[in-house]
MDTraj code that builds the backbone (N, CA, C; nanometers):
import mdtraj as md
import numpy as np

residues = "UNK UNK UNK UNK UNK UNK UNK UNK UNK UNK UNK UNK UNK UNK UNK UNK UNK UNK UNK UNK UNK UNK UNK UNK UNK UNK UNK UNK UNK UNK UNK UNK UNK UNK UNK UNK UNK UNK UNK UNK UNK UNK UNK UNK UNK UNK UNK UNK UNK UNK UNK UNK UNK UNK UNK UNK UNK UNK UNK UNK UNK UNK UNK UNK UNK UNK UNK UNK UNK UNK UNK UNK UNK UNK UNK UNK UNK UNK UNK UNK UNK UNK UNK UNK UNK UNK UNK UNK UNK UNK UNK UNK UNK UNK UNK UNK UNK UNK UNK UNK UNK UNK UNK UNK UNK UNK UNK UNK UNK UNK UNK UNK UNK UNK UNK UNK UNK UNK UNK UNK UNK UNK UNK UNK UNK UNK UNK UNK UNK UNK UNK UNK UNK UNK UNK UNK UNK UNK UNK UNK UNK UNK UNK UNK UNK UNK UNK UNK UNK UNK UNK UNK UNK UNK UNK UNK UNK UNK UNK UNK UNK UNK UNK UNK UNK UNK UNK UNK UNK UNK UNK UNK UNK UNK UNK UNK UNK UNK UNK UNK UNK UNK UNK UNK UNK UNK UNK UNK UNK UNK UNK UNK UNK UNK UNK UNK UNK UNK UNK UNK UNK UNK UNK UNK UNK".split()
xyz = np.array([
    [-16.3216, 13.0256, -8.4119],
    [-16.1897, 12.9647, -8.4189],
    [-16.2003, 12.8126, -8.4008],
    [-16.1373, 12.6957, -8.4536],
    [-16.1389, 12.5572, -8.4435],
    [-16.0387, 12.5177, -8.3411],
    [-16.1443, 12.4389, -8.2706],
    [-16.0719, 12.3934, -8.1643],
    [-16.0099, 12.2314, -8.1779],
    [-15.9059, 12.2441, -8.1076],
    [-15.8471, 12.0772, -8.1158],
    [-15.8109, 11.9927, -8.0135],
    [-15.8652, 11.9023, -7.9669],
    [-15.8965, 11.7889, -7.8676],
    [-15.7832, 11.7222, -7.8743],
    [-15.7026, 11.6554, -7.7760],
    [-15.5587, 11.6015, -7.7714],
    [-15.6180, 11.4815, -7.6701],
    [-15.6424, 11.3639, -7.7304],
    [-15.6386, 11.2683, -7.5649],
    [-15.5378, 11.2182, -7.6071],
    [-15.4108, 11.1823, -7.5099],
    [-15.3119, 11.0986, -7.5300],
    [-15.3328, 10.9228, -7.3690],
    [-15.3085, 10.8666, -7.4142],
    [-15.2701, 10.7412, -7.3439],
    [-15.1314, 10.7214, -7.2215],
    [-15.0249, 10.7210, -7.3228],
    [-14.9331, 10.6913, -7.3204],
    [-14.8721, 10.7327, -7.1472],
    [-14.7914, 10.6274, -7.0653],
    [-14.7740, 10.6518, -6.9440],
    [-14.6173, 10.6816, -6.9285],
    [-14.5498, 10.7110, -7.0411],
    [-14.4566, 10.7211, -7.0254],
    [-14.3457, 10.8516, -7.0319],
    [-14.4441, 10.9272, -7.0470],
    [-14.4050, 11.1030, -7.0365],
    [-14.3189, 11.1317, -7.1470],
    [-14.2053, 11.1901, -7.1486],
    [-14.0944, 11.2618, -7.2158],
    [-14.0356, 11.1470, -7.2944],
    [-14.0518, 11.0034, -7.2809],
    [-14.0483, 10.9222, -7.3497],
    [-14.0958, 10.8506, -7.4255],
    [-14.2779, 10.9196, -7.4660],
    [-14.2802, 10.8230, -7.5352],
    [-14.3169, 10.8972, -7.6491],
    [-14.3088, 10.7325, -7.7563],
    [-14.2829, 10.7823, -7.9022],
    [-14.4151, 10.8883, -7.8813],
    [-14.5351, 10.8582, -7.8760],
    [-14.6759, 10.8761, -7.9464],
    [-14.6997, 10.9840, -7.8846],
    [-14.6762, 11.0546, -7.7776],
    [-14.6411, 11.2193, -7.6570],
    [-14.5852, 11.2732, -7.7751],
    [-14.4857, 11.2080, -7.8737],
    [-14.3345, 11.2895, -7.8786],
    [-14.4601, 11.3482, -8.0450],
    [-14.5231, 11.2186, -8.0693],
    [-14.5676, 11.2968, -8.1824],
    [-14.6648, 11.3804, -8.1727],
    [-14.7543, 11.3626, -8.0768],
    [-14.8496, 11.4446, -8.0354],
    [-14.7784, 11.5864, -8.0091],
    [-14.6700, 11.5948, -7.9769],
    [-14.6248, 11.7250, -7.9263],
    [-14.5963, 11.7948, -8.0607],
    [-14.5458, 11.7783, -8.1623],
    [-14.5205, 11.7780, -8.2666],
    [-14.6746, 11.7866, -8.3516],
    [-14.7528, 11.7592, -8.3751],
    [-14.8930, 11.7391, -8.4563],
    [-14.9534, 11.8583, -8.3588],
    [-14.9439, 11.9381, -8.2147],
    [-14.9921, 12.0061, -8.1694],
    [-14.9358, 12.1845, -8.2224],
    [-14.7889, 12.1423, -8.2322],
    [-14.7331, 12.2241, -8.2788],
    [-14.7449, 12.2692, -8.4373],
    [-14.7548, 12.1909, -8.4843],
    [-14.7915, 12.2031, -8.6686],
    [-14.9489, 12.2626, -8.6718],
    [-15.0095, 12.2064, -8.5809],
    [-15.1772, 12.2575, -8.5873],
    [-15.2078, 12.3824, -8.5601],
    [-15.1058, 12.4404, -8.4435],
    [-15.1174, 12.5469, -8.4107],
    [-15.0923, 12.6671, -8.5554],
    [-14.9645, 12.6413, -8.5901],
    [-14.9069, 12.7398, -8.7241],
    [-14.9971, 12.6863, -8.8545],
    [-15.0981, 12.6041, -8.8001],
    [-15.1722, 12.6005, -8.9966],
    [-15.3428, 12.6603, -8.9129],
    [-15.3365, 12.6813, -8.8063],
    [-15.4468, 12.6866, -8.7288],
    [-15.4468, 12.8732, -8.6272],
    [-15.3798, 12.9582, -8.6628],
    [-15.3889, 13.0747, -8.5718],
    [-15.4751, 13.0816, -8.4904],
    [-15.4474, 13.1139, -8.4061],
    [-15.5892, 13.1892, -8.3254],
    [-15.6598, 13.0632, -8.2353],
    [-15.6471, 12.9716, -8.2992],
    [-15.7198, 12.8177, -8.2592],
    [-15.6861, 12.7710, -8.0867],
    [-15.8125, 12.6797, -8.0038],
    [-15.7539, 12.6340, -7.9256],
    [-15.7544, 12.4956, -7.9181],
    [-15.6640, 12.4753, -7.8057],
    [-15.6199, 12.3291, -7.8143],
    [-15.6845, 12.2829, -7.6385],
    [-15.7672, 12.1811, -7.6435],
    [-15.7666, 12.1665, -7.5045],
    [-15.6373, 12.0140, -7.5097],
    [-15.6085, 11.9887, -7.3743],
    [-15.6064, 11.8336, -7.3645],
    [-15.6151, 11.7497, -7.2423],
    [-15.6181, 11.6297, -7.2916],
    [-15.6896, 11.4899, -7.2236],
    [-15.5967, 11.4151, -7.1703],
    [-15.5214, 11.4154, -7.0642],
    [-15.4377, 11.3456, -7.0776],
    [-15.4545, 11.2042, -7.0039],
    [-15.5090, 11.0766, -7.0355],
    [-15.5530, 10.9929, -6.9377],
    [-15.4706, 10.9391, -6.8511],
    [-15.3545, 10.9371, -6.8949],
    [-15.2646, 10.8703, -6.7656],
    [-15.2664, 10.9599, -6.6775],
    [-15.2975, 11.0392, -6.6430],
    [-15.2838, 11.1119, -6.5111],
    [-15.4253, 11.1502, -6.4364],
    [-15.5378, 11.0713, -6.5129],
    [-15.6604, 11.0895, -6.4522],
    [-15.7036, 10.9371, -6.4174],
    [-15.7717, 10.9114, -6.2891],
    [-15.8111, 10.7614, -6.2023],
    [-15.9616, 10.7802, -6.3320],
    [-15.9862, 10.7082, -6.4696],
    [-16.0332, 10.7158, -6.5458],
    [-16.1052, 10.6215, -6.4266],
    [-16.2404, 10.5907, -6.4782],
    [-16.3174, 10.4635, -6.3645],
    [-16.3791, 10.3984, -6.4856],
    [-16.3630, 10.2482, -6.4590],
    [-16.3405, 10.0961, -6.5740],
    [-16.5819, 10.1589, -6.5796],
    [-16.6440, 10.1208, -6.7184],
    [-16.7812, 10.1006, -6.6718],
    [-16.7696, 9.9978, -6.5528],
    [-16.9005, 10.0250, -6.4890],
    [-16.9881, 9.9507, -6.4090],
    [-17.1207, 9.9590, -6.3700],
    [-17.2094, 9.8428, -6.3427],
    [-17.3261, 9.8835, -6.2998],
    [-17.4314, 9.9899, -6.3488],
    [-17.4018, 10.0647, -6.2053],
    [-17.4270, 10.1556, -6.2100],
    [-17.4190, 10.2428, -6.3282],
    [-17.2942, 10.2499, -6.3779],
    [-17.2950, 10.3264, -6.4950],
    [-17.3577, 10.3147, -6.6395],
    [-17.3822, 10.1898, -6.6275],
    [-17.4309, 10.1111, -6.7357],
    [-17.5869, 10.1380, -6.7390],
    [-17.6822, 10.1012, -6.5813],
    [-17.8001, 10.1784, -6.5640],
    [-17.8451, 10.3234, -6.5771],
    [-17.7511, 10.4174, -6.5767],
    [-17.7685, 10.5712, -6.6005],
    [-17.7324, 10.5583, -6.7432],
    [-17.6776, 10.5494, -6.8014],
    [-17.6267, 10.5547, -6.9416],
    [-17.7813, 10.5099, -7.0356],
    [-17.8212, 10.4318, -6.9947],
    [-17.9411, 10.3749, -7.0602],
    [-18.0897, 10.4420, -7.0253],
    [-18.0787, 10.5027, -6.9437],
    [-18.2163, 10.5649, -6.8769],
    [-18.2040, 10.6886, -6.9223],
    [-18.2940, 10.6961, -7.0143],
    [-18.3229, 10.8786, -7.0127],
    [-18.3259, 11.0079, -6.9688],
    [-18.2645, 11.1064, -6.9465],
    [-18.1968, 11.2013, -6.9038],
    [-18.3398, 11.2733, -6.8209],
    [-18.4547, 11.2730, -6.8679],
    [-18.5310, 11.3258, -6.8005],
    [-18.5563, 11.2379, -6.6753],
    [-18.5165, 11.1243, -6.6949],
    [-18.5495, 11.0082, -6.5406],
    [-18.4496, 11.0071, -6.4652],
    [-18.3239, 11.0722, -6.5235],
    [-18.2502, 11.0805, -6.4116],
    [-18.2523, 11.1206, -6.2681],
    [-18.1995, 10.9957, -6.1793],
    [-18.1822, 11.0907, -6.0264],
    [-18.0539, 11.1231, -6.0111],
    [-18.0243, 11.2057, -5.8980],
    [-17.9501, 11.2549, -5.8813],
    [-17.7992, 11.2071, -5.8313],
    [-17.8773, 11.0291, -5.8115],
    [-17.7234, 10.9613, -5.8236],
    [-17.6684, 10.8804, -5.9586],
    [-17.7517, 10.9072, -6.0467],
    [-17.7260, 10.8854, -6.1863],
    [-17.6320, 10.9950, -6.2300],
    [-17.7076, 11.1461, -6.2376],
    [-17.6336, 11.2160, -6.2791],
    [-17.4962, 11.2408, -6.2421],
    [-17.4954, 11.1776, -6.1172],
    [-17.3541, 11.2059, -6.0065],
    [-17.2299, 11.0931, -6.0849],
    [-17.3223, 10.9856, -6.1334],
    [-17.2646, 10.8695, -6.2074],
    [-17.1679, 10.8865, -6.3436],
    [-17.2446, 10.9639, -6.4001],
    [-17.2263, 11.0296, -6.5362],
    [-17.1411, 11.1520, -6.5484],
    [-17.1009, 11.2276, -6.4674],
    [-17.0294, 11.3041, -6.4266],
    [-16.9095, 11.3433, -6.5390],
    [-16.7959, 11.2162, -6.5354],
    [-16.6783, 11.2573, -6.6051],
    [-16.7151, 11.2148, -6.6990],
    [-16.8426, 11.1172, -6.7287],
    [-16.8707, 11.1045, -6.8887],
    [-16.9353, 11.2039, -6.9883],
    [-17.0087, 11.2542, -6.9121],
    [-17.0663, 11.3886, -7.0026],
    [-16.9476, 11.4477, -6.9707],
    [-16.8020, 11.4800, -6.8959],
    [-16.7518, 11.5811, -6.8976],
    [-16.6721, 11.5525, -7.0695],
    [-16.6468, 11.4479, -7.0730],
    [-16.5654, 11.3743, -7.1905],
    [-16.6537, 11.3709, -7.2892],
    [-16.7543, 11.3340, -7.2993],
    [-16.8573, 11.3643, -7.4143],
    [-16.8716, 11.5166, -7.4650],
    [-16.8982, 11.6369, -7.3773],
    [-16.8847, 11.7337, -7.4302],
    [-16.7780, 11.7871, -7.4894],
    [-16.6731, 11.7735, -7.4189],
    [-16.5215, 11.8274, -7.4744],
    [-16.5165, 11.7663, -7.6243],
    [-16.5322, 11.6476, -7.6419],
    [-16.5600, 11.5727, -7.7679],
    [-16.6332, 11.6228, -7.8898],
    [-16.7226, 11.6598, -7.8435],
    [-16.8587, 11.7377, -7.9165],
    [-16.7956, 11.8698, -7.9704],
    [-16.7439, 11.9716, -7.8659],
    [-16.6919, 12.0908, -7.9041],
    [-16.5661, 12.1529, -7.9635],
    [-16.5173, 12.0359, -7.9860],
    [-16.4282, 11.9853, -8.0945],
    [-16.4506, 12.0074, -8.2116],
    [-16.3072, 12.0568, -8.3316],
    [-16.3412, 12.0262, -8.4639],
    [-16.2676, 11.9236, -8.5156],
    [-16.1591, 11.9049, -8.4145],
    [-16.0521, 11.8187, -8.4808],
    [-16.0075, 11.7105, -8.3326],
    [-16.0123, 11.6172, -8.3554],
    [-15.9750, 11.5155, -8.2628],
    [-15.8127, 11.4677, -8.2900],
    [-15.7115, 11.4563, -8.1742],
    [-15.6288, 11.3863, -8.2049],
    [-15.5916, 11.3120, -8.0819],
    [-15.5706, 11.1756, -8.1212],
    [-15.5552, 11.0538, -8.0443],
    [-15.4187, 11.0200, -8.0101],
    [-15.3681, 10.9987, -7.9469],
    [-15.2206, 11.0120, -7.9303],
    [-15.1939, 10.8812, -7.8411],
    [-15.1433, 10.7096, -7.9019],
    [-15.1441, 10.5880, -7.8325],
    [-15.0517, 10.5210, -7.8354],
    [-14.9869, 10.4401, -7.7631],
    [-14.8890, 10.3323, -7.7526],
    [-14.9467, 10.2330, -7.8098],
    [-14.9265, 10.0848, -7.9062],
    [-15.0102, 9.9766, -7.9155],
    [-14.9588, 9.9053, -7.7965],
    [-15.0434, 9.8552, -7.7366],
    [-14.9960, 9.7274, -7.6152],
    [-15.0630, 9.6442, -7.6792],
    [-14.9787, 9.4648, -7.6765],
    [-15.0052, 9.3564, -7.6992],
    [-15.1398, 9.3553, -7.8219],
    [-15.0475, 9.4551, -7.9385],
    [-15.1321, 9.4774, -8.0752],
    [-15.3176, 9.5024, -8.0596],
    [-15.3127, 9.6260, -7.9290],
    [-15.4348, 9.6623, -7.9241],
    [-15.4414, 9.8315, -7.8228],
    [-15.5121, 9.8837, -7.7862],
    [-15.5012, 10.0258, -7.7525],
    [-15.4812, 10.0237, -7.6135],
    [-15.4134, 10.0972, -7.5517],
    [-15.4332, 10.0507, -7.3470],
    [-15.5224, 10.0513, -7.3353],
    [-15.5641, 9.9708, -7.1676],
    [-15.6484, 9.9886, -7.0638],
    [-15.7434, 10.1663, -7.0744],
    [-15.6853, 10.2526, -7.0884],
    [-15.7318, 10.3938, -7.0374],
    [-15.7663, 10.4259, -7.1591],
    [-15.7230, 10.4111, -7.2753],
    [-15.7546, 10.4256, -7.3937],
    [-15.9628, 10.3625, -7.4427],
    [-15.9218, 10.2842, -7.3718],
    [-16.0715, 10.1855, -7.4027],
    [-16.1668, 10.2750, -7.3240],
    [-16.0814, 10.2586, -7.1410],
    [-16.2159, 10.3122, -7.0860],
    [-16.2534, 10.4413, -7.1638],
    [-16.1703, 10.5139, -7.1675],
    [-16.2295, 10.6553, -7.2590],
    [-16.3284, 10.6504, -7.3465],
    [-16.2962, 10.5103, -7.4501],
    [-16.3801, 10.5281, -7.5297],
    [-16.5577, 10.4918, -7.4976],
    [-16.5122, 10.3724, -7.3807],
    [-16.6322, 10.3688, -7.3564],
    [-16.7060, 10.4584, -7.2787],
    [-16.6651, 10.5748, -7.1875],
    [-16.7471, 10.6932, -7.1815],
    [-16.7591, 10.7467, -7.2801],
    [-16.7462, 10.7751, -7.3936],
    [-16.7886, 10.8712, -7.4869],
    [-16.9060, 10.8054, -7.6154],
    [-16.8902, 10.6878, -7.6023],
    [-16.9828, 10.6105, -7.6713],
    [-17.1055, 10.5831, -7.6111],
    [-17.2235, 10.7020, -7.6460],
    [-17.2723, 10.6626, -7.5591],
    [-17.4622, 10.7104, -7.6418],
    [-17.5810, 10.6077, -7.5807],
    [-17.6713, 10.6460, -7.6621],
    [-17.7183, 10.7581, -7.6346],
    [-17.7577, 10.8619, -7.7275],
    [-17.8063, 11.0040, -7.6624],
    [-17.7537, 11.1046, -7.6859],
    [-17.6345, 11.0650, -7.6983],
    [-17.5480, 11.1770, -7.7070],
    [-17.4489, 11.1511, -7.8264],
    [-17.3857, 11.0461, -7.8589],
    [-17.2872, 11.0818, -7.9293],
    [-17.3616, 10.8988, -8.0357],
    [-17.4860, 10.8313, -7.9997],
    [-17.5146, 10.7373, -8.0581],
    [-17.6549, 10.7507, -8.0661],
    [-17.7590, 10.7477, -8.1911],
    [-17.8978, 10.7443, -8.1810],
    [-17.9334, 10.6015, -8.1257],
    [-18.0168, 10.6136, -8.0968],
    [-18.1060, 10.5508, -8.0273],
    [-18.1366, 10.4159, -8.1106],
    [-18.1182, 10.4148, -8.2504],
    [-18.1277, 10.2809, -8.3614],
    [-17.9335, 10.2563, -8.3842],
    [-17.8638, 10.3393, -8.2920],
    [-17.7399, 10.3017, -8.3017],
    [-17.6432, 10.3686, -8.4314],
    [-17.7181, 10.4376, -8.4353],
    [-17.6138, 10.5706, -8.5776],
    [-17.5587, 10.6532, -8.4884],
    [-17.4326, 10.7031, -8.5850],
    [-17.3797, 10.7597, -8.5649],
    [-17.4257, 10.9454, -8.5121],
    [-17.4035, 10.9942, -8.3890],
    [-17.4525, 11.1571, -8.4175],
    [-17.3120, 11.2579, -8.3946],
    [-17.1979, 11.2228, -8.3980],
    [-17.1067, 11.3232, -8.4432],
    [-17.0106, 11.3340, -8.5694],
    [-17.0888, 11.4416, -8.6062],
    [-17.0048, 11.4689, -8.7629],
    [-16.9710, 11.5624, -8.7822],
    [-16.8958, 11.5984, -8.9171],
    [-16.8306, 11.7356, -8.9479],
    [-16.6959, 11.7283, -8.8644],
    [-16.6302, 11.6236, -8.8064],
    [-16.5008, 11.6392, -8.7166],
    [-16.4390, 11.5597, -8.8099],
    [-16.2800, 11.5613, -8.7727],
    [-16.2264, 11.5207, -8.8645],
    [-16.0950, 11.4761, -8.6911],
    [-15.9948, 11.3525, -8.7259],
    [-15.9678, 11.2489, -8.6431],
    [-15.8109, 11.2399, -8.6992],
    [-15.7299, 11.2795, -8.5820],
    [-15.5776, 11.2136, -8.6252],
    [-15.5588, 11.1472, -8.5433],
    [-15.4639, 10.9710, -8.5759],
    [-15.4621, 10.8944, -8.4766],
    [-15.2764, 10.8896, -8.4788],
    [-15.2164, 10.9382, -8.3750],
    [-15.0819, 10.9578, -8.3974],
    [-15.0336, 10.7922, -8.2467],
    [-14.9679, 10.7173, -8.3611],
    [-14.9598, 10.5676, -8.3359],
    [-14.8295, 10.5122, -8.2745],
    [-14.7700, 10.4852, -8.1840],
    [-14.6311, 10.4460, -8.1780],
    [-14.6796, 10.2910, -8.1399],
    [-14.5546, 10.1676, -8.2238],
    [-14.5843, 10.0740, -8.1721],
    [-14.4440, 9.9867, -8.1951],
    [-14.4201, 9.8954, -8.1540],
    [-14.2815, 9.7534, -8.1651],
    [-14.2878, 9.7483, -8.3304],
    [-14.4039, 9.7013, -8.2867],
    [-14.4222, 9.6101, -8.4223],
    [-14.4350, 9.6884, -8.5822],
    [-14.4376, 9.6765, -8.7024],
    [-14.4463, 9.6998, -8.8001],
    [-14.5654, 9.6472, -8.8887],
    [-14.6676, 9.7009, -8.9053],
    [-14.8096, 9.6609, -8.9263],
    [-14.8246, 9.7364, -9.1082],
    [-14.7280, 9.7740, -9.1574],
    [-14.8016, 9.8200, -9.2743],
    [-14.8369, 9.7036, -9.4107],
    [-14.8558, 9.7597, -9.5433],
    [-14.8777, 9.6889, -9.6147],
    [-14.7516, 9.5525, -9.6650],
    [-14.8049, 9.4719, -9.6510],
    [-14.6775, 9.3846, -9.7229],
    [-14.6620, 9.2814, -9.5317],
    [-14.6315, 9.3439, -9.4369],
    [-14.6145, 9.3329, -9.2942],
    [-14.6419, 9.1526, -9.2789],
    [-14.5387, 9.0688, -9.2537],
    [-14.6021, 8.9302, -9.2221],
    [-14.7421, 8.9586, -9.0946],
    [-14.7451, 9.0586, -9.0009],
    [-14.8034, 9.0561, -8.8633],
    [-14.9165, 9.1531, -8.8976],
    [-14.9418, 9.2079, -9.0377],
    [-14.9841, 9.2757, -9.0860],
    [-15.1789, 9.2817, -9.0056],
    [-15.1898, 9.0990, -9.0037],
    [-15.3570, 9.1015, -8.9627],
    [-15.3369, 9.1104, -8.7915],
    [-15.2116, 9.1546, -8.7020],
    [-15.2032, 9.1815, -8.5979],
    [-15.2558, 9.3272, -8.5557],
    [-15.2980, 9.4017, -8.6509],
    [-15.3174, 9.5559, -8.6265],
    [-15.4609, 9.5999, -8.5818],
    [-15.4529, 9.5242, -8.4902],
    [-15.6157, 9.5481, -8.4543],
    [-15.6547, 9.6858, -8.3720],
    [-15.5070, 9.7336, -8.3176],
    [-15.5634, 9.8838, -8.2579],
    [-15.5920, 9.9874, -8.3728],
    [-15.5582, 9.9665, -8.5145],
    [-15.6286, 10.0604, -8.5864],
    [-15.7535, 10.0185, -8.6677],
    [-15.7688, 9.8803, -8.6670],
    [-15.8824, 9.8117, -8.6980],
    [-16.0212, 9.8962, -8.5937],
    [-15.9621, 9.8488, -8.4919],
    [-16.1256, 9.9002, -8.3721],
    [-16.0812, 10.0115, -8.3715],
    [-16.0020, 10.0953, -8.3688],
    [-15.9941, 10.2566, -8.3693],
    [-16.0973, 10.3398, -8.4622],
    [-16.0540, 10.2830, -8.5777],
    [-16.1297, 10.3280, -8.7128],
    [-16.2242, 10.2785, -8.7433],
    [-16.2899, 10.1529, -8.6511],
    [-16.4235, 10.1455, -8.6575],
    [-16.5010, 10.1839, -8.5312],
    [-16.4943, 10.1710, -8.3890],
    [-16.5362, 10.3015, -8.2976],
    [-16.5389, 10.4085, -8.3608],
    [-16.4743, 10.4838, -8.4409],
    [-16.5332, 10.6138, -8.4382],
    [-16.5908, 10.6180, -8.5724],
    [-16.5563, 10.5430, -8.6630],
    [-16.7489, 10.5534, -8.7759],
    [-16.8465, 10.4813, -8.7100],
    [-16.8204, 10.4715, -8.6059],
    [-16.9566, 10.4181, -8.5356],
    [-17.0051, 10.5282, -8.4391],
    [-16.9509, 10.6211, -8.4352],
    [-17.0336, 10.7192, -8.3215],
    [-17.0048, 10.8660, -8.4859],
    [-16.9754, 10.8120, -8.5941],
    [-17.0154, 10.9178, -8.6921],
    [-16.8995, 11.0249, -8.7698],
    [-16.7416, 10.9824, -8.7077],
    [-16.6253, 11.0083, -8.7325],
    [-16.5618, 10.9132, -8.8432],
    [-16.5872, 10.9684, -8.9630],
    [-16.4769, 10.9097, -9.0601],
    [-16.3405, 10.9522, -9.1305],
    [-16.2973, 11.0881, -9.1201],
    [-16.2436, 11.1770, -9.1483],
    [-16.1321, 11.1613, -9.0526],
    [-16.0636, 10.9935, -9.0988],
    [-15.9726, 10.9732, -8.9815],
    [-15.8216, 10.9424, -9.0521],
    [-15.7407, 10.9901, -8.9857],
    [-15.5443, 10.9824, -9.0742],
    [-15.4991, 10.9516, -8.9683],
    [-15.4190, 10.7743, -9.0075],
    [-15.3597, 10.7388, -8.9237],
    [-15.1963, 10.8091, -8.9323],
    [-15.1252, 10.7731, -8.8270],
    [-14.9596, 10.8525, -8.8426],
    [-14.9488, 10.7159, -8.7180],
    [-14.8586, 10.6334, -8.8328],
    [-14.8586, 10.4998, -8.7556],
    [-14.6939, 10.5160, -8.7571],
    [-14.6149, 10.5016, -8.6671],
    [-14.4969, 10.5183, -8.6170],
    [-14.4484, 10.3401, -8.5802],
    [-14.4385, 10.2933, -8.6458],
    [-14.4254, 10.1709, -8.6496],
    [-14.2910, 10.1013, -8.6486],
    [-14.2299, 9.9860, -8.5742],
    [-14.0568, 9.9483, -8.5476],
    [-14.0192, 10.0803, -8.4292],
    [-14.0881, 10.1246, -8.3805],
    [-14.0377, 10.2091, -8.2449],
    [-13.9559, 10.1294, -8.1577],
    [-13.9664, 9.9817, -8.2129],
    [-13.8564, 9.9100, -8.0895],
    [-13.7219, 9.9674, -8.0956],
    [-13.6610, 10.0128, -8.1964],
    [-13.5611, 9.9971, -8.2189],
    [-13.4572, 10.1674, -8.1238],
    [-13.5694, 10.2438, -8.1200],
    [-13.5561, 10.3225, -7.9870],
    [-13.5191, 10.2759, -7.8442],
    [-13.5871, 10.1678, -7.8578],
    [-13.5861, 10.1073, -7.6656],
    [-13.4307, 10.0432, -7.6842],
    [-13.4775, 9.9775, -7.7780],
    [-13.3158, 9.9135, -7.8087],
    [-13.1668, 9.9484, -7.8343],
    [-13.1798, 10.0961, -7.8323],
    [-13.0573, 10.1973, -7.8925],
    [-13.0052, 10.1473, -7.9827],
    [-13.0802, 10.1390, -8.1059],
    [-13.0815, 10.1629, -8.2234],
    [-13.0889, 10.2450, -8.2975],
    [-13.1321, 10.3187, -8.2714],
    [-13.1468, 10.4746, -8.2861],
    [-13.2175, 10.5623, -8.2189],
    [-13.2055, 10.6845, -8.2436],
    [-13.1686, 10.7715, -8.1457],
    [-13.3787, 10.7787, -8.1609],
    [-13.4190, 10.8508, -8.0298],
    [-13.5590, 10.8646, -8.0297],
    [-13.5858, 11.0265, -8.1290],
    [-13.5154, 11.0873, -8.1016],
    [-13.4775, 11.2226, -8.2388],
    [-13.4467, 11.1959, -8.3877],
    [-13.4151, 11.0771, -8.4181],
    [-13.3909, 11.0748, -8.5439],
    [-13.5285, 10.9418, -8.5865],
    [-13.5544, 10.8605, -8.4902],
    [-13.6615, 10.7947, -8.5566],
    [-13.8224, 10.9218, -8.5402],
    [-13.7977, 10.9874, -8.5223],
    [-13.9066, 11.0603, -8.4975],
    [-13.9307, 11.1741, -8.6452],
    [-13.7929, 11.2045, -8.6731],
    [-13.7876, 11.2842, -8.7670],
    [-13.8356, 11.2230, -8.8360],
    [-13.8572, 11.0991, -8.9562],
    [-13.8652, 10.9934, -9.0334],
    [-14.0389, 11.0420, -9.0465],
    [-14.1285, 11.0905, -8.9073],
    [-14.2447, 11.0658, -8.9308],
    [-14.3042, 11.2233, -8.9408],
    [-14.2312, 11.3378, -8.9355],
    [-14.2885, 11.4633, -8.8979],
    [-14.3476, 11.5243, -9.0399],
    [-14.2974, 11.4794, -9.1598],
    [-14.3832, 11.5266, -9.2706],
    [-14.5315, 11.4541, -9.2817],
    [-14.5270, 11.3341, -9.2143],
    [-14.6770, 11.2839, -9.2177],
    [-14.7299, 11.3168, -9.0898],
    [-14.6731, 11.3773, -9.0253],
    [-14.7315, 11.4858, -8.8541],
    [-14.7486, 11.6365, -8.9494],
    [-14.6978, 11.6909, -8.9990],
    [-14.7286, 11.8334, -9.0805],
    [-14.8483, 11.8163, -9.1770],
    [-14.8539, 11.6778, -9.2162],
    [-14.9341, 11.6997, -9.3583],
    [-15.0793, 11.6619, -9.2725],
    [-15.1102, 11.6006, -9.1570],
    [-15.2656, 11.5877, -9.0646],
    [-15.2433, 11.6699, -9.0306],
    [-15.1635, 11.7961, -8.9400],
    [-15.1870, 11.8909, -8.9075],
    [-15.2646, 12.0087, -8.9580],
    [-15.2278, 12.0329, -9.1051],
    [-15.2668, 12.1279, -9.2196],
    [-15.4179, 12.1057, -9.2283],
    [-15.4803, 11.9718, -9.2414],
    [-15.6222, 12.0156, -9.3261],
    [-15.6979, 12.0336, -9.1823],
])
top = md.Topology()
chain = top.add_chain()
for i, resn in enumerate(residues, 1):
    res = top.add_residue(resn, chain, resSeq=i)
    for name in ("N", "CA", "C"):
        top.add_atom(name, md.element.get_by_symbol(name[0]), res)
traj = md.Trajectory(xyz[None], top)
C-alpha cells in the first residue's frame, strides 16, 4: 500500500490557509489512494533543534565511527530521514514568511539532507521514485506575469532542495493573495474553494 508523508509548518492551526489545504490534499489522497497510509509531521508542535556543532560532527563521520553520543545526536534526524525514505508521496504543507519558508520548515530540511543517507558522498541525489506536493499559502501573488514575481524564492529553494537530495516529481498548489482572508475580504471557505481542483488533481497521481 503507498504511504503519504504530511510535514506541515504552519503555526496557526484551524486557521491557516496551507493546514486548510493540507487537510483537503489528505482527504483527496485518501479516496484516489484506498487502503493507503498517511503518517504526519507536524513541526509546529515539535522543539525541532536549529543544526549545531555537534550535529554537524556526527552527520559527517561515518556511521561505523559513531559513539554513542553521536548517535544520541542524530536521533530525531534519522527519525525524519527514515519516515522520509518510507514514503511514496511527500506533501509539504507551508506559510511563505517574508517570501521564504519558516524557521521550522528549514530546520527540517536540514535534518533530512544529509550525506549517507538521503545525499552520496560526491553530493547526488539518493532518493527517488517519490513524487512531492508542495501545498503553498502566501500574501503575496508570485505567479506568471506577477510584478514580485522574482520574490518567490520559497518555491525557488523548495524545488531545488529536493532535486538535490533526488526528488523531482514535484506540484506546486500555490494559494497565492491569501491576504485577502486576513483582511475579510473573503471568506477563508470560499478562497479555498478557488484552489481544491488543483488539491484533487496532486492528490490523484
Amino acid at each position: 500500500m503507498p504511504k503519504l508523508l504530511v510535514v506541515e509548518a504552519s503555526p496557526r492551526g484551524e486557521y491557516s490557509i496551507s493546514r486548510n489545504l493540507a487537510t483537503k490534499f489528505v482527504e483527496d489522497w485518501k479516496t484516489a489512494h484506498p487502503g493507503g497510509e498517511v503518517v504526519e509531521r507536524d513541526l509546529a508542535t515539535m522543539d525541532l533543534p536549529y543544526v549545531n556543532l555537534p550535529w554537524l560532527g556526527a552527520s559527517l563521520t561515518p556511521v561505523e565511527a559513531h559513539t554513542a553520543e553521536m548517535r544520541e545526536v542524530l536521533t530525531i534526524s534519522n527519525e525524519l530521514v527514515d519516515e522520509l525514505l518510507s514514503a511514496d508521496h511527500l506533501a509539504i504543507s507551508t506559510p511563505v514568511y517574508n517570501y521564504n519558508i519558516p524557521a521550522n520548515l528549514k530546520s527540517y530540511v536540514d535534518h533530512i539532507v544529509r550525506k549517507g543517507r538521503t545525499l552520496g558522498m560526491a553530493g547526488e541525489g539518493l532518493v527517488h521514485g517519490k513524487k512531492c506536493t508542495v501545498l503553498m499559502a502566501s500574501g503575496g501573488v508570485y505567479t506568471e506575469g506577477s510584478p514580485i514575481r522574482d520574490r518567490d524564492i520559497a518555491t525557488m529553494y523548495l524545488r531545488l532542495i529536493l532535486k538535490v537530495i533526488g526528488i523531482e516529481d514535484v506540484t506546486f498548489v500555490a494559494a497565492g493573495g491569501s491576504k485577502v482572508v486576513d483582511m475579510g475580504q473573503q471568506s477563508r471557505e470560499d478562497f479555498l474553494a478557488s484552489f481544491e481542483p488543483l488539491v484533487a488533481a496532486a492528490a490523484r497521481v
